[in-house]
C-alpha positions as CSV (number, residue, x, y, z in Angstrom):
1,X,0.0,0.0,0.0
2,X,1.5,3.4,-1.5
3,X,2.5,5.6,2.0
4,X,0.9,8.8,2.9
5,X,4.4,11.0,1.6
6,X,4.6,9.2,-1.9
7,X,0.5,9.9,-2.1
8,X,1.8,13.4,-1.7
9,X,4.2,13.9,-4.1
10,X,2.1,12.0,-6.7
11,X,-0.8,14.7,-5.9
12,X,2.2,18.0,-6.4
13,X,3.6,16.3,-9.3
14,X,-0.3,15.8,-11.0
15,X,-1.3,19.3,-9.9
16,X,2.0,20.8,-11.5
17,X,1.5,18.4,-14.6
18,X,-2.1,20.1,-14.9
19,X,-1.3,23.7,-14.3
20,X,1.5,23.5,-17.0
21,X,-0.5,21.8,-19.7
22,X,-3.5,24.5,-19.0
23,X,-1.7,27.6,-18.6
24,X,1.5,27.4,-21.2
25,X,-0.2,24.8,-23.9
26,X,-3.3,26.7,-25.2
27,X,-1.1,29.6,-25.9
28,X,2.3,27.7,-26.4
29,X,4.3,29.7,-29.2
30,X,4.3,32.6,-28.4
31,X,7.6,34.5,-29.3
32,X,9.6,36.5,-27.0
33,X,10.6,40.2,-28.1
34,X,13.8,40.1,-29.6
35,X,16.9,41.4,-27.6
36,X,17.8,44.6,-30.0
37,X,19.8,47.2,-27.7
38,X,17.7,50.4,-26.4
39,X,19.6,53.6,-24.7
40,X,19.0,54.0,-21.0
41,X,16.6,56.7,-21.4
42,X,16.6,59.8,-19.7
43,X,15.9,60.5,-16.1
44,X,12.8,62.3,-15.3
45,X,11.0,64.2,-12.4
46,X,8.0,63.7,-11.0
47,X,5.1,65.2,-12.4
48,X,3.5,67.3,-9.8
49,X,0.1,68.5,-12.0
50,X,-1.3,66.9,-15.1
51,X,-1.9,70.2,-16.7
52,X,-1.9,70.2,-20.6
53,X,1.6,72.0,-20.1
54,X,3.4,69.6,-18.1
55,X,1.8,66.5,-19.5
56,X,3.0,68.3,-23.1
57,X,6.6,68.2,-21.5
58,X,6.6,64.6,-20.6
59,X,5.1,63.5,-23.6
60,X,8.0,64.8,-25.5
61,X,10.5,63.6,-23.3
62,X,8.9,60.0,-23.5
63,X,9.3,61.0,-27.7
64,X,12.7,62.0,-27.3
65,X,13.4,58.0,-26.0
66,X,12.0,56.5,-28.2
67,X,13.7,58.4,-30.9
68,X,16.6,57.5,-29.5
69,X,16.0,53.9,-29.2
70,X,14.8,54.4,-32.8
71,X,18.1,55.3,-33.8
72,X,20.1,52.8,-31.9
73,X,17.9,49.8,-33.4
74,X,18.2,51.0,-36.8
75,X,22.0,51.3,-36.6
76,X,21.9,47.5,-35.0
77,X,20.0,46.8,-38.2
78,X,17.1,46.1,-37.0
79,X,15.0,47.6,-39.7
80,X,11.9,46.2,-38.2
81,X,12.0,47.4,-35.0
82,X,13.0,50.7,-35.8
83,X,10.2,51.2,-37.7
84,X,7.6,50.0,-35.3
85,X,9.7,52.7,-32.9
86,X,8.9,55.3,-35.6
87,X,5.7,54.5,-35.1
88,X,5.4,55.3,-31.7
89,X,7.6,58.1,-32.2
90,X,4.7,59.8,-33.8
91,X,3.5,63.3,-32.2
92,X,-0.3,61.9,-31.8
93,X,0.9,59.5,-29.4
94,X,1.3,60.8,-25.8
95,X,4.1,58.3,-23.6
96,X,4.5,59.4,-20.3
97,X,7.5,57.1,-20.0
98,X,9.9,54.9,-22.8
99,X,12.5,52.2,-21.9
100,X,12.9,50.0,-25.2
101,X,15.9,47.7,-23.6
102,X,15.0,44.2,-22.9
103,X,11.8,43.9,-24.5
104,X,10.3,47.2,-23.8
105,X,8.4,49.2,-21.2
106,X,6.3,51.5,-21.8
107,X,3.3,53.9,-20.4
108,X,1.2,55.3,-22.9
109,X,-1.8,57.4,-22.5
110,X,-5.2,57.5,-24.3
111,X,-7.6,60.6,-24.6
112,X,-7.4,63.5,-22.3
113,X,-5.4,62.8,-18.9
114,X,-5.4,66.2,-18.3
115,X,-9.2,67.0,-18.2
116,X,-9.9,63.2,-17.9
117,X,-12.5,62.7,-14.5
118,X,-12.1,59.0,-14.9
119,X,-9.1,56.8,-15.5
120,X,-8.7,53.1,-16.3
121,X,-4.4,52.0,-16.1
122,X,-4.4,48.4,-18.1
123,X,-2.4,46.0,-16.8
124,X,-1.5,43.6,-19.4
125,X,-0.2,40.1,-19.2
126,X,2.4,37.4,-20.1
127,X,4.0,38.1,-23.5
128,X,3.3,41.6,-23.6
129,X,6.6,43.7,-25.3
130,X,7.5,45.8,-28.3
131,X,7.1,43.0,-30.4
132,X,3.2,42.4,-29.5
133,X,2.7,46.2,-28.5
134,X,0.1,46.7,-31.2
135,X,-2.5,44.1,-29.3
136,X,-2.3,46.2,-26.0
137,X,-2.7,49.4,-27.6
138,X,-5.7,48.2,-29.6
139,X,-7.2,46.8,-26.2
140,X,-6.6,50.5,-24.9
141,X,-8.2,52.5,-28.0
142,X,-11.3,50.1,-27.8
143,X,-11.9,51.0,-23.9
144,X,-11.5,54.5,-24.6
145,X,-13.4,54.9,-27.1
146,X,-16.2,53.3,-25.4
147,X,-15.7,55.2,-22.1
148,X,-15.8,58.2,-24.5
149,X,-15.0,62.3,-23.3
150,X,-13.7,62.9,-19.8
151,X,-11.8,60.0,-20.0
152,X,-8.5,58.8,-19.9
153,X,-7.2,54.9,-20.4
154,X,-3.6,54.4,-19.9
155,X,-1.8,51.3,-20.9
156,X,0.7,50.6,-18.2
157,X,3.3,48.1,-19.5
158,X,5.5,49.0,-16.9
159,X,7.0,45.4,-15.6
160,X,8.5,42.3,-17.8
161,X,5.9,40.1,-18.3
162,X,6.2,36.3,-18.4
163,X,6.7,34.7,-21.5
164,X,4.5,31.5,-21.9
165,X,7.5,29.3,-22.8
166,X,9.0,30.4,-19.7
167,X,8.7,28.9,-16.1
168,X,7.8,32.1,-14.7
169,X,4.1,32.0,-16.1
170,X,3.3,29.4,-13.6
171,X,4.6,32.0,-10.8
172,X,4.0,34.8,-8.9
173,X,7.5,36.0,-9.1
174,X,7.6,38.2,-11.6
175,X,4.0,39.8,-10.2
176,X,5.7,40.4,-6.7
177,X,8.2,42.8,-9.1
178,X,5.4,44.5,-10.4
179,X,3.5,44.9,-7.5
180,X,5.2,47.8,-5.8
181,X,5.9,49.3,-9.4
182,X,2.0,49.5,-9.9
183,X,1.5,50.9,-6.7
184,X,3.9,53.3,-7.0
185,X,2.6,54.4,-10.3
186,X,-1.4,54.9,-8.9
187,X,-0.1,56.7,-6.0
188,X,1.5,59.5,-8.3
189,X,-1.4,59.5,-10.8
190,X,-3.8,59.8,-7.5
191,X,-1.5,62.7,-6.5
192,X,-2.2,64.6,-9.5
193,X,-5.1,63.7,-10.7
194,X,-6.6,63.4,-6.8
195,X,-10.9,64.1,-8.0
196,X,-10.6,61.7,-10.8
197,X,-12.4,57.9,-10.5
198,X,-9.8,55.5,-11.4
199,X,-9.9,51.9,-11.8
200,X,-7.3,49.4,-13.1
201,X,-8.0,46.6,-15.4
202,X,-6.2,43.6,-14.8
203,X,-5.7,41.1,-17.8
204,X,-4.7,37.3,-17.1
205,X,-1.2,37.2,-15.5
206,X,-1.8,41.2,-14.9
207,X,-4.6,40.1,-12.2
208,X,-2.1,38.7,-10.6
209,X,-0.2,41.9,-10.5
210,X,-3.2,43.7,-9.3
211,X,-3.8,41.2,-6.6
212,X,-0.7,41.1,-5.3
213,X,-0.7,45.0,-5.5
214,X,-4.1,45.1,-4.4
215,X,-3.7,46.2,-0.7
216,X,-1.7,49.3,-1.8
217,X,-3.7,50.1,-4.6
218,X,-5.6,53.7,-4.1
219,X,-7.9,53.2,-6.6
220,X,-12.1,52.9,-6.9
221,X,-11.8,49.5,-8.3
222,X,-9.8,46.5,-9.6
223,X,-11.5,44.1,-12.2
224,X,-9.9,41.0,-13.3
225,X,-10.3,39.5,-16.8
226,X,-9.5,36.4,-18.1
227,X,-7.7,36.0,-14.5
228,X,-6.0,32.3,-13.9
229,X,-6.4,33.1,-10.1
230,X,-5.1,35.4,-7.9
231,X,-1.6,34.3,-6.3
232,X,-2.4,33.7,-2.9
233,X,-3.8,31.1,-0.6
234,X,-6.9,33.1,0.7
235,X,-9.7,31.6,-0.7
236,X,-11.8,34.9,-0.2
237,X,-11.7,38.7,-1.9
238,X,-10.9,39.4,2.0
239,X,-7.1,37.9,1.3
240,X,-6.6,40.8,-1.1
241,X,-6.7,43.7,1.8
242,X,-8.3,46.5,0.0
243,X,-11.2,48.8,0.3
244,X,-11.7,48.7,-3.7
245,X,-14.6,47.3,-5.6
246,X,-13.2,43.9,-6.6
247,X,-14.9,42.8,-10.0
248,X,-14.2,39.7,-11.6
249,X,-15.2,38.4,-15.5
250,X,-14.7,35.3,-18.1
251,X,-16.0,35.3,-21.1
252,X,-17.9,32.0,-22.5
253,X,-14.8,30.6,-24.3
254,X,-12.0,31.7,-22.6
255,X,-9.5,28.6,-21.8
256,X,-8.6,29.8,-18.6
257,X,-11.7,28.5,-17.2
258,X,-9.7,25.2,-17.3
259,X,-7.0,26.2,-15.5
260,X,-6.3,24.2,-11.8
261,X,-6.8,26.9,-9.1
262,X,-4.2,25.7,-7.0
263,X,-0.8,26.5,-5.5
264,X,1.6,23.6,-5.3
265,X,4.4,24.1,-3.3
266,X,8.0,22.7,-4.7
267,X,11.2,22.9,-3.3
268,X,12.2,25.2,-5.6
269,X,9.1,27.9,-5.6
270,X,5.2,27.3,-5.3
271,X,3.6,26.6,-9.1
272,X,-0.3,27.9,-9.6
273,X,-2.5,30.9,-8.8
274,X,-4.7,29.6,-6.1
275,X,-8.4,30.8,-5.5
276,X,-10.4,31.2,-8.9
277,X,-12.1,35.2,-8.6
278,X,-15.3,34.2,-10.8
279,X,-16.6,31.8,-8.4
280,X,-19.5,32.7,-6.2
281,X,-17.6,31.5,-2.8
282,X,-14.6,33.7,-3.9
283,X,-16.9,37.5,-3.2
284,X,-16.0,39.5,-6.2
285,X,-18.6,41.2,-8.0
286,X,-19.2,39.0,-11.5
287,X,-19.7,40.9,-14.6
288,X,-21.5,39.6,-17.6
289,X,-18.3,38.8,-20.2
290,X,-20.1,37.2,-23.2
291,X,-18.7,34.8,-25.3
292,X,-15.4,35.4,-25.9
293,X,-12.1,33.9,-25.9
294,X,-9.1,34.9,-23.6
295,X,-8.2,37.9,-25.6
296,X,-11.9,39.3,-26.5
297,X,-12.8,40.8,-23.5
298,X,-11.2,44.6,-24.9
299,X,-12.7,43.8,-28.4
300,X,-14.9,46.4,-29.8
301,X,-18.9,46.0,-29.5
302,X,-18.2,42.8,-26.7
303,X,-20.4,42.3,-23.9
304,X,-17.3,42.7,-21.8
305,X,-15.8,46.0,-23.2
306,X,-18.9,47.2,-22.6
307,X,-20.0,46.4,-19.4
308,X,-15.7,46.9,-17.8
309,X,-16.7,50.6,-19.7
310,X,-19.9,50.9,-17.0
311,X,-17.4,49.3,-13.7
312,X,-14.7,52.4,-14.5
313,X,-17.7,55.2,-14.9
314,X,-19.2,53.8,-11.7
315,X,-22.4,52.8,-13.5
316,X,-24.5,50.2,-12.6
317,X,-23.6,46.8,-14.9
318,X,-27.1,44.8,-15.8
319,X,-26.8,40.7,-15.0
320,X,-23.5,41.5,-12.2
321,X,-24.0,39.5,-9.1
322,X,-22.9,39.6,-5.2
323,X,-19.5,40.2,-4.2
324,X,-17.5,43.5,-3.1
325,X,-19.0,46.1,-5.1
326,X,-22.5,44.7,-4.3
327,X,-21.9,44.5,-0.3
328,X,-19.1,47.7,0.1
329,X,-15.5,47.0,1.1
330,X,-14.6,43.9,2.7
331,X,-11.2,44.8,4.4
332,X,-9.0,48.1,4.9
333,X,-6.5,48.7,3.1
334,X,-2.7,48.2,4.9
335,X,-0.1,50.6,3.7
336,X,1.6,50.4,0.6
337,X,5.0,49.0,0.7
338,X,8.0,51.5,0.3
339,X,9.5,50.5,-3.0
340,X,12.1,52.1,-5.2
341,X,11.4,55.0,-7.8
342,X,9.6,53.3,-11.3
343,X,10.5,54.7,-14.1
344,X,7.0,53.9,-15.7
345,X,6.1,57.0,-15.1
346,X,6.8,60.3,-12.9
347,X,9.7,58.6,-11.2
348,X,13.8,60.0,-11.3
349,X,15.4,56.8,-11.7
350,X,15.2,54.7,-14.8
351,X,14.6,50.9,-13.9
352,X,15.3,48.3,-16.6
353,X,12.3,46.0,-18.3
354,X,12.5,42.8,-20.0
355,X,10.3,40.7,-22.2
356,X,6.4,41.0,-21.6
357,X,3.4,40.0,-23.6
358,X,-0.5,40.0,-23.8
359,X,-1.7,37.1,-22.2
């Protein structure tokens, strides 16, 4: 008769079996961005007021990088990237912040920040860089553009995402980086844009970011799309320790529905996400996605843009069900963790980034 241990390591090595095969094979393929050099941009200050002035400023300086990494790709003959750089480079496009090394990380915004009285930041996941930029922006444009005037969606790819061929996907590891870089960045946007309603939209391996940055997030509330679970071993929205809304969304055909929620601990680092946020025992509010697939939920005319669109106005969202923003806050916030300056957006000191992606 097999002994209680070896019943145990039979269980870990099944569970890790399963959360590989469901997290890395559906999207398995997926190319990391290529390692073209990038100049270590330029140090900036803080913003202290989003006035059109001073937003103008930063906008050009974020210009002025990518230029620069423009011309450093195009003399490593990388025709390809240069021109995507150009691209950006263009003066309709507003970056407060640039760093093309590694892979890229970027924070652009969309619509008015400056008169903008609500504000979405996008947290994007695995497999998000230069290379696969375009899909992130596009998820941005579309939630704009829904929102409509007055206000402001800012894609924050300001961490190096997992690749999916990469151990990392199956951790939090990369997310506890993030973390204090996301809260860092909502603490200065809340300092200058202190009226405004903002929210941050978590995508797959960004809802872990956003739960893991959850307690020292300042915002109105956090919704989690496409989410594979949330990285810790509460089984309740109360494990996440904030006073936001908590919202939580799948859409009809989205494979992550059959990811294991667990978290297998190894000797050499704990494999899963844990609790799943769409079900009823979890206490997020649920939010009608439709029927799309794990990267629909931003598409244009979906069920889900549209109803993520209503969460960050703070409208009410037909066919949503129990959970935080139904019932008010379930916890208090604890304070933010001190963390060092992020260059993703008003900070001084340049970090670095490395490969991310759109997962």
């Amino acid at each position: 008769m097999p002994s209680r241990p070896r019943r145990g390591a039979l269980r870990r090595t099944l569970l890790t079996a399963l959360v590989t095969a469901a997290v890395a094979v559906p999207v398995s393929g997926a190319a990391g961005a290529t390692a073209v050099p990038a100049p270590t941009p330029a140090a900036l200050a803080p913003l202290t007021a989003a006035t059109p002035a001073l937003l103008d400023a930063r906008y050009a300086a974020g210009r002025a990088d990518i230029q620069a990494a423009e011309r450093m790709a195009a003399d490593y003959g990388d025709q390809k990237r240069a021109a995507e750089l150009g691209t950006l480079a263009q003066p309709s496009r507003h970056f407060l912040s640039f760093d093309g090394r590694d892979g890229g990380r970027t924070v652009e915004v969309f619509g008015d920040l400056a008169g903008a009285d609500r504000v979405a930041v996008l947290v994007p996941g695995s497999d998000t860089n230069l290379d696969t930029y375009p899909r992130f922006r596009a998820d941005a444009v579309a939630l704009q553009r829904q929102l409509g005037p007055g206000a402001a969606v800012i894609a924050w790819l300001g961490y190096p995402t997992p690749s999916t061929e990469s151990p990392d996907v199956l951790t939090t590891g990369l997310a506890d980086q993030a973390a204090p870089q996301l809260q860092q960045f909502v603490r200065e946007l809340s300092a200058i844009k202190p009226t405004a309603r903002t929210s941050v939209v978590c995508h797959s391996y960004g809802s872990v970011v956003c739960a893991r940055a959850a307690s020292g997030l300042d915002v109105t509330d956090i919704v989690l799309i496409g989410s594979p679970g949330v990285g810790n071993d509460s089984a309740t929205v109360a494990g996440l320790h904030t006073r936001a809304a908590v919202w939580a969304g799948r859409g009809a055909t989205d494979w992550v529905r059959d990811v294991p929620h667990v978290r297998v601990q190894l000797a050499f680092a704990t494999l899963g996400f844990g609790a799943d946020p769409v079900s009823p025992g979890y206490g997020a509010t649920i939010f009608p996605a439709g029927e799309g697939g794990h990267s629909d939920y931003l598409k244009s005319g979906s069920v889900a843009l549209a109803n993520i669109a209503r969460i960050v106005s703070g409208e009410p969202v037909p066919g949503a069900s129990g959970g935080s923003a139904a019932t008010g806050p379930t916890a208090a916030p604890s304070a933010a963790p001190a963390s060092t300056p992020s260059r993703a957006f008003p900070a001084s000191t340049p970090s670095r980034a490395q490969e991310a992606d759109h997962a």
